[in-house]
Legacy VTK file of the C-alpha trace (Angstrom):
# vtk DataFile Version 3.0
C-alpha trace
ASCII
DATASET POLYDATA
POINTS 688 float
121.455 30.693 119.782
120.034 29.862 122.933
122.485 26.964 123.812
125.240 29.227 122.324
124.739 31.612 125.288
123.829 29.845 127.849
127.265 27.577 127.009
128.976 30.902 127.661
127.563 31.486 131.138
127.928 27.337 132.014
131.851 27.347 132.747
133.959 26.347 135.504
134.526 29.391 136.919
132.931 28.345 140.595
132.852 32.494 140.851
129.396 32.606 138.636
126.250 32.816 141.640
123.057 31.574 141.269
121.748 34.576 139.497
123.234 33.508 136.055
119.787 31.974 134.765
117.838 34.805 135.602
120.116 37.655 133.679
120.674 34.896 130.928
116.680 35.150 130.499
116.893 38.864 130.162
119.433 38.911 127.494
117.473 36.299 125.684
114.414 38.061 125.570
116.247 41.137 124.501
117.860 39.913 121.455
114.644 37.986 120.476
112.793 41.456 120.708
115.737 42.883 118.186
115.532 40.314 115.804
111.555 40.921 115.796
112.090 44.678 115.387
114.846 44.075 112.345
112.107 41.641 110.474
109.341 44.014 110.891
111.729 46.637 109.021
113.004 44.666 106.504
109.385 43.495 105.799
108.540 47.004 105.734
111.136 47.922 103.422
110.646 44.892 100.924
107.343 44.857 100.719
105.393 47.803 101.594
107.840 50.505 100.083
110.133 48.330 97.910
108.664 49.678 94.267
108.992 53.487 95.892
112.275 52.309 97.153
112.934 50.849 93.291
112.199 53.818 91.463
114.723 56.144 93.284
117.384 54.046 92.645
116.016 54.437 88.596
116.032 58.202 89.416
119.259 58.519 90.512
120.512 56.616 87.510
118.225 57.876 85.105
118.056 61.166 83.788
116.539 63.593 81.197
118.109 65.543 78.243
116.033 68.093 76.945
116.314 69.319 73.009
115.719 72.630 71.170
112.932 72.794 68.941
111.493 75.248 66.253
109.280 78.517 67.594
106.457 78.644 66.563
106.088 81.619 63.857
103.367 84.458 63.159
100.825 84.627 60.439
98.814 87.480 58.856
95.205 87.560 58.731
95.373 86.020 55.449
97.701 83.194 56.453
101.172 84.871 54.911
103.898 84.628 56.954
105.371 87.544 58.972
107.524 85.803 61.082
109.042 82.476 59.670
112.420 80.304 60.906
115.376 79.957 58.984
117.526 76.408 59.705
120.806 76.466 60.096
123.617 73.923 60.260
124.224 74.150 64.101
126.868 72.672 66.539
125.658 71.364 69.913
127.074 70.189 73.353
125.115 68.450 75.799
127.288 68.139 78.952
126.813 64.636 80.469
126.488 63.758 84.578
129.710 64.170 86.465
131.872 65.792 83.559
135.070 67.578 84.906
136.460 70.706 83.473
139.553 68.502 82.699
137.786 66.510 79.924
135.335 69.005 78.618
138.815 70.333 78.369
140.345 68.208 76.125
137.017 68.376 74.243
137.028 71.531 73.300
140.406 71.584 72.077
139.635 68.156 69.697
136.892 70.297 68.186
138.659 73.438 67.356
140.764 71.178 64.974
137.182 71.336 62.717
134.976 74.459 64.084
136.068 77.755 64.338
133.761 80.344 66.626
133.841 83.754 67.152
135.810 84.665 70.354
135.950 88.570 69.702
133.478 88.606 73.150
135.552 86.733 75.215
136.424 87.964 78.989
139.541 88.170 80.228
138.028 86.185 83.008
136.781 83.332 80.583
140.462 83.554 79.037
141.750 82.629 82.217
139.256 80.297 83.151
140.737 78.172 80.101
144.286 78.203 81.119
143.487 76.393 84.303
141.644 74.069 83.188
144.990 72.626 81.946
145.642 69.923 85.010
149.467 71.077 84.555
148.801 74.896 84.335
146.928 74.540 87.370
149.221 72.357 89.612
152.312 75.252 88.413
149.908 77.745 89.573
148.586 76.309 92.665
152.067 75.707 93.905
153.578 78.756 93.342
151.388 80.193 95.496
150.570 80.085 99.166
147.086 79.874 101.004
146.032 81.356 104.419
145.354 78.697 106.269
142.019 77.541 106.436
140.653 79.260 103.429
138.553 77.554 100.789
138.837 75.724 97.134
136.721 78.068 95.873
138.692 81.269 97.502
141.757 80.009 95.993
140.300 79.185 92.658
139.695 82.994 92.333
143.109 83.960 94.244
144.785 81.154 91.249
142.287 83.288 88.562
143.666 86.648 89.926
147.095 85.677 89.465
146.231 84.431 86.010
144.875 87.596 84.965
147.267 90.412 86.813
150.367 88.666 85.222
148.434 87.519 81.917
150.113 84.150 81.682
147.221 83.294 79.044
147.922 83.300 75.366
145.930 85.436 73.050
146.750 83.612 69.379
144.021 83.227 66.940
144.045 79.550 67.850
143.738 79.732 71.133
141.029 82.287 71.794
139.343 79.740 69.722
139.841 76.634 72.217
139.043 79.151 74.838
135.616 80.260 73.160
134.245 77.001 72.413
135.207 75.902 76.303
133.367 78.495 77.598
130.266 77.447 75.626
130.576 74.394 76.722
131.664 74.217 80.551
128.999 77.302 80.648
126.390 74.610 80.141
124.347 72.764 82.571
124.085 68.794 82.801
122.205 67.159 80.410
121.058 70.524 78.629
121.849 71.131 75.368
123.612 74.262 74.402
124.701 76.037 71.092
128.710 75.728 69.939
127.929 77.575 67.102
124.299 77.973 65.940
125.255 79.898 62.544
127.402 79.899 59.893
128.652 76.143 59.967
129.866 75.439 56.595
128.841 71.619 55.141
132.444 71.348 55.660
132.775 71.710 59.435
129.605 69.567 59.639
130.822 66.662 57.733
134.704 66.983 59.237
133.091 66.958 62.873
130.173 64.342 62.061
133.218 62.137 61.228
134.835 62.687 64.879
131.655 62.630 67.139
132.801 59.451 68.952
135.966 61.390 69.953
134.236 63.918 70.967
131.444 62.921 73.334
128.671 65.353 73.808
129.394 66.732 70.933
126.154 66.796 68.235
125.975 68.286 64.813
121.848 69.484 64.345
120.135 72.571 63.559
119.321 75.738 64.907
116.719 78.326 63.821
116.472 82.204 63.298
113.647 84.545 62.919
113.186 86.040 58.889
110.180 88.496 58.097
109.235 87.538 54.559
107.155 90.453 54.476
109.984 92.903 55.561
111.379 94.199 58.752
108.849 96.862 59.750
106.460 94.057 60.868
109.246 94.000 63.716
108.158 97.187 65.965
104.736 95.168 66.429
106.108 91.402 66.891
108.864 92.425 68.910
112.372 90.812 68.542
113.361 87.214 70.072
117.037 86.775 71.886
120.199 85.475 69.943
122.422 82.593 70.545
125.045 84.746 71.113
123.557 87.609 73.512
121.877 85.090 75.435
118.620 84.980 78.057
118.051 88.757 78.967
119.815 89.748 81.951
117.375 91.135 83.836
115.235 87.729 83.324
117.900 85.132 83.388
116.982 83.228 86.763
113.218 83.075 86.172
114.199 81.612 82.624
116.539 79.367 83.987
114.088 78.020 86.804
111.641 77.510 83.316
113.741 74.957 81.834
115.727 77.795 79.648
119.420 77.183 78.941
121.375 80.330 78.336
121.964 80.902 74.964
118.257 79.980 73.925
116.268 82.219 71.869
113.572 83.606 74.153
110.861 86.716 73.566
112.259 89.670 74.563
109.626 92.539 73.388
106.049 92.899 72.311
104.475 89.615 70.588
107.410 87.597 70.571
107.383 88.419 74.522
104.013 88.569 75.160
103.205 85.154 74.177
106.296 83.736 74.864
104.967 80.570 76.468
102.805 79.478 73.279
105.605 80.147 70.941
108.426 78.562 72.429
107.010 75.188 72.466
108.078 72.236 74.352
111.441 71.142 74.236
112.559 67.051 73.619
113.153 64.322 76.094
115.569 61.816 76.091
116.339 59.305 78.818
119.586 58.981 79.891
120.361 55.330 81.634
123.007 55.891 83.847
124.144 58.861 83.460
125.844 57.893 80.122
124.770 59.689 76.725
125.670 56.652 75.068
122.959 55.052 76.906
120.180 57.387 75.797
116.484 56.739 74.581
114.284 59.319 72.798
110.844 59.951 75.236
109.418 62.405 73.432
110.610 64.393 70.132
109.337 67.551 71.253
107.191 70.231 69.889
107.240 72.778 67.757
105.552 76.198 69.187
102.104 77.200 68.743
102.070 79.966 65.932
99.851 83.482 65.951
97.723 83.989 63.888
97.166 88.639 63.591
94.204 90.417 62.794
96.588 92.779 60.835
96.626 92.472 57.358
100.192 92.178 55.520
99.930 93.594 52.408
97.627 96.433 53.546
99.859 96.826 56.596
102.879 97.585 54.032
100.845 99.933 51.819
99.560 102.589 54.823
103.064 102.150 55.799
104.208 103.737 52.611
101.587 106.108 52.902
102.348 107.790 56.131
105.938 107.989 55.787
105.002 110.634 52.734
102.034 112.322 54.683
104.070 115.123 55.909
105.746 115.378 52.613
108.849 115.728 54.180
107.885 119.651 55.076
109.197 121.673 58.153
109.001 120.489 61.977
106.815 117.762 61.154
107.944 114.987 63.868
106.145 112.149 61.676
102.794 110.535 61.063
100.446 107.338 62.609
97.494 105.811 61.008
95.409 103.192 62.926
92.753 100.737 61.112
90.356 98.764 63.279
87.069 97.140 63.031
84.707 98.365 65.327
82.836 95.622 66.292
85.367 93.227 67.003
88.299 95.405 68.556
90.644 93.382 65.548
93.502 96.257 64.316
93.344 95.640 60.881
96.875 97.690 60.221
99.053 99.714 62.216
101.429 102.477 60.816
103.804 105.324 62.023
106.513 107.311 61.219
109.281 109.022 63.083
111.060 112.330 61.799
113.451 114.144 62.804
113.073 118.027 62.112
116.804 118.588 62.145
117.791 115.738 59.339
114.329 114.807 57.875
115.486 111.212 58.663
112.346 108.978 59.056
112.249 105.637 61.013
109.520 103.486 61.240
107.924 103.378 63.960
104.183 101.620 64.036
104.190 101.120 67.631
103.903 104.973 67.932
100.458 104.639 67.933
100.235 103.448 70.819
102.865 105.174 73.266
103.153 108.479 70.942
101.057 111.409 73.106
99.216 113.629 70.901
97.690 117.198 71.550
94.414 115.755 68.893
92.385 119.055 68.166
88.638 118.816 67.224
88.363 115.104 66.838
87.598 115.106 70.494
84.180 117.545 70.009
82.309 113.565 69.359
83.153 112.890 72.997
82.094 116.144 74.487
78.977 116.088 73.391
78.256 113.004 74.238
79.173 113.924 77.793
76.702 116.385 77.602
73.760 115.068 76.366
74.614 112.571 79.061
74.922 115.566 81.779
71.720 116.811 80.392
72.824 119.900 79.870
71.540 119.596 75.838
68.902 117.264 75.085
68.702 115.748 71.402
65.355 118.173 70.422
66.965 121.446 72.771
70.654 122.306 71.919
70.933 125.484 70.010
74.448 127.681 70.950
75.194 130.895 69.403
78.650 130.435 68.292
80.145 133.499 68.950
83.683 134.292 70.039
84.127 133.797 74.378
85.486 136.571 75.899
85.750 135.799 80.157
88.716 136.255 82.374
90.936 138.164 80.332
90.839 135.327 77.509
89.497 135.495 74.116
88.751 132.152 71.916
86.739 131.460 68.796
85.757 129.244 66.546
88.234 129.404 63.230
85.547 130.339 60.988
84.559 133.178 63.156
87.250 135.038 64.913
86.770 138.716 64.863
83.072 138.078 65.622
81.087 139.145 62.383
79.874 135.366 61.427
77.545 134.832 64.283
75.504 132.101 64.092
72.994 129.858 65.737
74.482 126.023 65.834
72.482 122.487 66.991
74.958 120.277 68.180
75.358 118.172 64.693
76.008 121.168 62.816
78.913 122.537 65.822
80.043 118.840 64.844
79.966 119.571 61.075
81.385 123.178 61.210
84.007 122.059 64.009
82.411 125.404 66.547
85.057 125.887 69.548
82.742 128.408 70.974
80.097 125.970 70.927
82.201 123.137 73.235
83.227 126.125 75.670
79.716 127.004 75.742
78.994 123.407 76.426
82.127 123.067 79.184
80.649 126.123 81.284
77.268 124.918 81.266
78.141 121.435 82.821
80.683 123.448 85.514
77.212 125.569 85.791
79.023 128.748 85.256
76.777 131.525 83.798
78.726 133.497 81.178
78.272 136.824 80.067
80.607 138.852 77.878
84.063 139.655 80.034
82.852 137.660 83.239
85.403 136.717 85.846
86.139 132.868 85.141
85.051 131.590 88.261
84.296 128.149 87.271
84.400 125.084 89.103
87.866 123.440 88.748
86.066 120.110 88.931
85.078 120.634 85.681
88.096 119.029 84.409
87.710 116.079 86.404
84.119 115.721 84.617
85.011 116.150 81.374
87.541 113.850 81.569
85.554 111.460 82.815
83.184 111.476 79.727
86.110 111.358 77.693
87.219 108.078 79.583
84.172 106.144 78.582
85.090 106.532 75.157
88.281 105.367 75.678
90.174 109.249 75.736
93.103 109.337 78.365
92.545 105.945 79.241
94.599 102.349 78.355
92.849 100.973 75.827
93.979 97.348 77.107
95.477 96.587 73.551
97.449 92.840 73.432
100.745 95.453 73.020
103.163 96.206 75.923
103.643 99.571 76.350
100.736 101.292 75.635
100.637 104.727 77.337
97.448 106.818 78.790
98.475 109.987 76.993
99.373 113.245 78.722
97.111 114.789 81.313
97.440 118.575 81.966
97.256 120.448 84.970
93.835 121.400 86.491
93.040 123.585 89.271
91.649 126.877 89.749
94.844 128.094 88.134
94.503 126.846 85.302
90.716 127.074 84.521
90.852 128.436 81.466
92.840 125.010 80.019
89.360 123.818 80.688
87.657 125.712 77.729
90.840 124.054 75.332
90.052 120.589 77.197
86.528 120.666 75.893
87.952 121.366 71.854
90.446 119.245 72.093
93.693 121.984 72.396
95.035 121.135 75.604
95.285 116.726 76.888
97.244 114.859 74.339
95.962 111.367 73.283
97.271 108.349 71.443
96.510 107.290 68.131
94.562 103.708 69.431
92.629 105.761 71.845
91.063 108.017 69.243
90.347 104.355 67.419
89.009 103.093 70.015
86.855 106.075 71.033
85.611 106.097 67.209
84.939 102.925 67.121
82.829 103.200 70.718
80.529 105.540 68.742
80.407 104.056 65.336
79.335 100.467 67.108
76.444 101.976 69.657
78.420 102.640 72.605
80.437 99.634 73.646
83.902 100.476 74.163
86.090 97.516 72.675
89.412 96.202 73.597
91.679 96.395 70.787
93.717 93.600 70.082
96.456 92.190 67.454
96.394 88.674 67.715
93.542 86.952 66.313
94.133 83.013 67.115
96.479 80.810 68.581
97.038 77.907 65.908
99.081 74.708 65.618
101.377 73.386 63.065
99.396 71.139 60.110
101.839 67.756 58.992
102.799 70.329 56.844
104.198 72.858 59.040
101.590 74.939 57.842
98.671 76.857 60.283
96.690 74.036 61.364
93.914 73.862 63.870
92.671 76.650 66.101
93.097 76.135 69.464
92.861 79.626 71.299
90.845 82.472 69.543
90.697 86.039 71.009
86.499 87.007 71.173
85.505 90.949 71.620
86.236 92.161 75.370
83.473 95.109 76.020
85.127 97.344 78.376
81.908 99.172 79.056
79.158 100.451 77.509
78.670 104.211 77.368
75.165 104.808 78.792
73.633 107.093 75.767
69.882 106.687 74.248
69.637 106.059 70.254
68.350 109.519 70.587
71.206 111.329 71.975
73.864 108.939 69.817
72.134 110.136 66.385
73.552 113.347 67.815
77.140 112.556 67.328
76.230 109.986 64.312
74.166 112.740 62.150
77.613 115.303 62.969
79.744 112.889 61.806
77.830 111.888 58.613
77.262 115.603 57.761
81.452 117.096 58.390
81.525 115.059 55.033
78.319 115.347 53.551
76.539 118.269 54.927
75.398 121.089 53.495
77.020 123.910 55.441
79.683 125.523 53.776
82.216 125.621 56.618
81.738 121.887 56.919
85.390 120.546 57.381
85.762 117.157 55.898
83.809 117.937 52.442
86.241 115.999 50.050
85.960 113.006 51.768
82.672 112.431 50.073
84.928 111.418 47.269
85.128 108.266 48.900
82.915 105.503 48.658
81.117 103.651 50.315
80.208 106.684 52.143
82.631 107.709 55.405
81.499 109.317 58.567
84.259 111.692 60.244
85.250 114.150 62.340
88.876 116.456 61.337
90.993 117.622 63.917
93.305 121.135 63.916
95.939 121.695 67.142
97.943 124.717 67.705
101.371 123.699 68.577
104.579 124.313 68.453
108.190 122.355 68.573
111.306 122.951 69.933
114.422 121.656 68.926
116.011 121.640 72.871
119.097 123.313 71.491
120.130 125.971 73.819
118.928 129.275 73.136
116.170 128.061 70.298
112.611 129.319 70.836
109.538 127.245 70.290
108.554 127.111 66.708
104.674 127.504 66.338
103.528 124.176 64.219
100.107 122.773 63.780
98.556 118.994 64.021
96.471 117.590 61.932
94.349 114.051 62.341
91.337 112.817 61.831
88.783 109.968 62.856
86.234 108.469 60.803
84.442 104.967 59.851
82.798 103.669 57.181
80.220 102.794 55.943
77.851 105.446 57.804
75.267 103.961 57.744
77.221 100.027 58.480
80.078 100.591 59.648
82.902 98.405 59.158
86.196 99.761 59.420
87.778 102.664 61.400
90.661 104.888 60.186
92.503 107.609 62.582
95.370 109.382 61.616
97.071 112.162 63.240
100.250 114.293 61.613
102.105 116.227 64.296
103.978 119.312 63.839
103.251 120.355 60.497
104.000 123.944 59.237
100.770 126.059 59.668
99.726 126.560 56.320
99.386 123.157 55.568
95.927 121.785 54.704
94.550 118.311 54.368
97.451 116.196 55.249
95.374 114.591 57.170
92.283 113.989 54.868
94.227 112.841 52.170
95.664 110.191 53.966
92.672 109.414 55.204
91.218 109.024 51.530
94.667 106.988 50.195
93.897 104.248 53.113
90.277 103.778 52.584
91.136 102.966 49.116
93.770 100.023 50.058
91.505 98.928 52.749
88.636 97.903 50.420
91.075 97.108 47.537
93.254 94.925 49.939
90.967 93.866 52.864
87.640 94.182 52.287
85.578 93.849 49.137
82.840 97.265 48.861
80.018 94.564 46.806
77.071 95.399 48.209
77.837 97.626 50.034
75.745 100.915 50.240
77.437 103.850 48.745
LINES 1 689
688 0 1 2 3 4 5 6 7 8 9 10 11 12 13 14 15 16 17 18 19 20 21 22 23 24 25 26 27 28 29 30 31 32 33 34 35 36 37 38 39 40 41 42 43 44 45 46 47 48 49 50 51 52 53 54 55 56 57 58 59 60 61 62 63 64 65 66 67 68 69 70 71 72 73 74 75 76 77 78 79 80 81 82 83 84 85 86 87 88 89 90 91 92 93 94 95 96 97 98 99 100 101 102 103 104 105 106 107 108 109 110 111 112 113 114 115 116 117 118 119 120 121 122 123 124 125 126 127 128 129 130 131 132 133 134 135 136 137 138 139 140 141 142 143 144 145 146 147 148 149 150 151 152 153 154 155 156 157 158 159 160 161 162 163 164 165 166 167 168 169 170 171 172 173 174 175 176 177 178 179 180 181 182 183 184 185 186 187 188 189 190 191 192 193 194 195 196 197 198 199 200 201 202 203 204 205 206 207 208 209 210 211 212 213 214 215 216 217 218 219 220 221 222 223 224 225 226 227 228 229 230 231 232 233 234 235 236 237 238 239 240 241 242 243 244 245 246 247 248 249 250 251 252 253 254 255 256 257 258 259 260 261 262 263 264 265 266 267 268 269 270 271 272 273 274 275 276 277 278 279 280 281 282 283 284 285 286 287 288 289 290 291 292 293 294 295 296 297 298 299 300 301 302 303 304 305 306 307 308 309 310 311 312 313 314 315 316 317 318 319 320 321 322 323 324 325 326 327 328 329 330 331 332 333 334 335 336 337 338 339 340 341 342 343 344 345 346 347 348 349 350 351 352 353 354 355 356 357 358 359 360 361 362 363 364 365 366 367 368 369 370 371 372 373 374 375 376 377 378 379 380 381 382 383 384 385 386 387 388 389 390 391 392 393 394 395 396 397 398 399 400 401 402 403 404 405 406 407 408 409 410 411 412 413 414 415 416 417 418 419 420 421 422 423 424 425 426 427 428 429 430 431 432 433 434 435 436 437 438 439 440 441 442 443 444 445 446 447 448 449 450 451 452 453 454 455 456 457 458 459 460 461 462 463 464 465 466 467 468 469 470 471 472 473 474 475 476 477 478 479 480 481 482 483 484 485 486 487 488 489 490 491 492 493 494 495 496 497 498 499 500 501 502 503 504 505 506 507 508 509 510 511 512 513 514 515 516 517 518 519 520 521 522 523 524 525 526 527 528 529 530 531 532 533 534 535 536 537 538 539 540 541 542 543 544 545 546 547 548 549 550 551 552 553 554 555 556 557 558 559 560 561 562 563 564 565 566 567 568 569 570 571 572 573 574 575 576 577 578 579 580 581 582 583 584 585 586 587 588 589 590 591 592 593 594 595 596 597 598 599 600 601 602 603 604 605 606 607 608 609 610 611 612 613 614 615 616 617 618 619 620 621 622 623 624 625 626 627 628 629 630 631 632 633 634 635 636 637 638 639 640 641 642 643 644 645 646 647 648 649 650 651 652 653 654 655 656 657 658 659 660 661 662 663 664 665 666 667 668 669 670 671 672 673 674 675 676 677 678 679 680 681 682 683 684 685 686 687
């Protein structure tokens, strides 16, 4: 190189000075620093970062096709199956790297010679969409038309789409619709993501015709797809929720966080209560296969995928199904009733055991099931509430356990006059503990109670003057126990009930707070506020799902590998002294001695139940114009079993019933503890 140079510089042109050597040594030492420089970095390069360097060439020719595989599906108690799959004969696409719309094209027609889809939702956009994706319908478009200058591809894709549309140059034949339905599945797709043709309803015919014509057709796969079936019939459905079709798609309103999840868009996905809820264990994980260049026919399974994770329920099936039955005939069909709930739960765990609820409608006496009423269905609840007030005041002190004798006589203050049911007109005075106000179901006693903790001293016809924060306190005892509070059951869409106004304006609501005739409560929170004084005081999260399991060889429920424990909430500060209160009231509503004791032919049931009955004034109104408010009553009920052990809690409430009506609410009570220990629970040695 050297004598290459300096060769240029040594000619005879006498016009070169003396000062050729020196510059000659300067560009020498230049290039010599270059070729230094370009060593170092292709050392650099080669060596230090070649296998980085390596592996994003592999990336950018390799790539990943992901596969559909079964959800996982939802299991009893018992291990039956609620939710199962049904296969189907399925047609797939997978659209490989770099496809154009010109050959998925010609695809789709080749396979409408063997499938036929249903095209009854096609767009007219979609529809037009397929016409130019004909290469000669869109060069006869695209020249009749002129562009502003400068505008572009995509704004005269949709000018070309508009002029498709306005003048309809599309055809609309059976046959075509059908080209145009399966292109739109397919173009529709992403790369390398597999997406349903038609996922059921493929007769052994289509399959075999197209199995025969895959390598025309690449892309194209014949496998299986899978739908949700309730062995154990559809009711189980307003608990588990409902999981997306092929053909409605990802939900709208969560497409782009399900598409950034590795969704395509006609996957089945969660889309209410269980199914949503633990969407991410059921769905599974979807198969890999590597793609060498970009070609499907290069492919190589990775991983075959996995099928979901299935739920085990604490609810049992065939008990679930029987109180079903039972509270759709609880109202027997009479009057305004607007339906009926029933909630089963174990106490000590929080586990709901069965879950059941009606809907009617007064004006047809059409029923619908509806289990998840129990849960968002607002109830005004009556005297099953008195446990909770007097709890909240032997907590306020204002009874103790050995001091809490009330004459139960009728209140008369402010212009208002309430009594107790068994003692209106005043002539069956009589002096109550607070277990026997329990047992005998005394409204004047829980006034009496009310004004004492808003330390309001009433006398016959006093001004109400009491404390509006009264409200806020007994509400606040009712809280602990779970009353007017989420419960923080595993089931969207709980609701906390139906506060009413407080206030010195309305401070006589605050004598019906206290028996239960003015805030309206769920069904789960009366469970749950049972169950908080059947167990000692701990307030328990109810729940519906038991364990997470995997799939045996057998596709069975195999190994547990998530279980749900008992979440205490709180724990309701009361002695053993002041609980045996509320306890002995419960025991004796059924087994007392009094003879206005409201729950006396529950002691028909055995092994011995612990309750207290409920009875609402209200009314219903149709909302037709010019109808007036119809007066109704409700009737429910909470109780456990055994007293003395218990085991199982049963709440039922039956709104709107005509106000004659009489033990609605204890029979059903009675018919339910009779499946739970025939279906559930064995009563051996049990005390009765």
């Amino acid at each position: 190189m050297n004598n290459f140079l300096r060769k240029i510089f040594h000619h005879s042109d006498r016009g070169i000075n003396s000062k050729v050597p020196f510059r000659l040594n300067i560009i020498l030492t230049v290039v010599g620093a270059l070729f230094a420089i370009l060593a170092i970095q292709l050392a650099y390069l080669q060596i230090i970062n070649g296998n980085q360097y390596k592996a994003e060439v592999s990336r950018s020719d390799n790539s990943v096709k992901y596969g559909n595989v079964q959800r996982g599906m939802i299991y009893d108690s018992t291990g039956r199956v609620l939710v199962g799959n049904k296969a189907h004969l399925a047609i797939l696409y997978t659209k490989g790297l770099a496809v154009t719309t010109s050959e998925i094209y010609t695809i789709a027609n080749k396979l409408s010679q063997y499938l036929t889809v249903d095209s009854s939702s096609l767009t007219p956009r979609q529809e037009a969409d397929y016409y130019l994706a004909n290469k000669d319908n869109l060069s006869k478009i695209s020249d009749s038309m002129k562009f502003p200058s400068g505008s572009k591809p995509n704004e005269q894709y949709a000018a070309e789409i508009k002029k498709v549309m306005d003048e309809k140059l599309y055809k609309t034949d059976k046959d075509t619709m059908n080209k145009a339905a399966i292109f739109q599945k397919m173009s529709g797709s992403y790369q390398l993501s597999t997406t349903y043709i038609k996922s059921t309803g493929v007769t052994n015919k289509e399959a075999a015709t197209i199995g025969e014509h895959l390598s025309d057709m690449p892309g194209v796969q014949v496998g299986n797809s899978w739908t949700r079936e309730y062995p154990n019939g559809n009711a189980i459905q307003s608990i588990v929720g409902t999981v997306s079709s092929e053909k409605g798609g990802l939900p709208s309103d969560r497409i782009n966080s399900l598409l950034s999840e590795g969704y395509s868009r006609n996957d089945s996905v969660g889309q209410s209560y269980l199914e949503e809820k633990y969407e991410p264990a059921l769905r599974g994980s979807k198969s890999q296969t590597l793609v060498k260049g970009g070609s499907l026919d290069h492919a190589i399974k990775q991983y075959g995928g996995q099928k979901g994770d299935n739920l085990q329920l604490t609810i049992n099936s065939q008990f679930e199904k029987k109180i079903q039955t039972l509270v759709e005939n609880a109202d027997r069909g009479t009057g305004n009733s607007t339906g009926a709930y029933a909630v089963v739960m174990n106490p000590n765990t929080g586990g709901i055991i069965g879950l059941a609820g009606v809907n009617r409608n007064p004006e047809t006496g059409k029923m619908i099931p509806n289990a998840l009423g129990t849960i968002n269905n607002s109830i005004v609840m009556g005297s099953v509430v008195k446990g909770a007030m007097v709890s909240g005041a032997l907590m306020d002190k204002v009874i103790t356990p050995t001091n809490s004798v009330f004459t139960d006589k009728p209140i008369l203050t402010g212009g208002i006059r309430k009594s107790s049911w068994f003692n209106y007109d005043g002539n069956h005075d009589v002096s109550l503990d607070a277990s026997t106000a329990l047992e005998v179901s005394s409204n004047s006693y829980m006034m009496q109670l009310a004004m004492k903790e808003a330390g309001f001293h009433y006398y016959e016809g006093a001004p109400l003057t009491m404390n509006p924060n009264i409200f806020n306190v007994m509400r606040g005892y009712f809280n602990q126990f779970g009353l007017g509070t989420l419960t923080g059951i595993d089931l969207p869409g709980e609701t906390k009930g139906i506060q009413g106004p407080g206030g010195s304006a309305n401070i006589g609501k605050a004598l019906d707070l206290s028996y239960g005739n003015y805030d309206a409560y769920t069904p789960i929170q009366v469970a749950q506020y049972i169950s908080t004084i059947a167990n000692g005081g701990y307030r328990i999260e109810p729940h519906v799902v038991q364990n997470i399991r995997a799939s045996n060889k057998n596709g069975k429920l195999g190994r547990i590998k998530y279980s749900v424990t008992p979440t205490v909430l709180n724990k309701v500060d009361m002695t053993p002294a002041q609980r045996k209160v509320v306890t002995d009231g419960f025991y004796k509503v059924v087994h007392g001695t009094n003879q206005y004791r409201t729950g006396i032919t529950l002691n028909q049931i055995k092994p011995s139940v612990s309750a207290k009955t409920g009875t609402a004034q209200t009314f219903y109104s149709s909302g037709k114009k010019g109808s007036k408010p119809q007066e109704t009553v409700t009737l429910s009920l909470g109780s456990f079993a055994p007293s003395n052990n218990p085991q199982v809690v049963v709440v039922v409430a039956i709104p709107n019933l005509p106000t004659n009506s009489e033990n609605n609410n204890i029979n059903l009570a009675q018919e339910i503890y009779k499946a739970y220990w025939k279906y559930v629970q064995s009563d051996s040695g049990l005390e009765k």
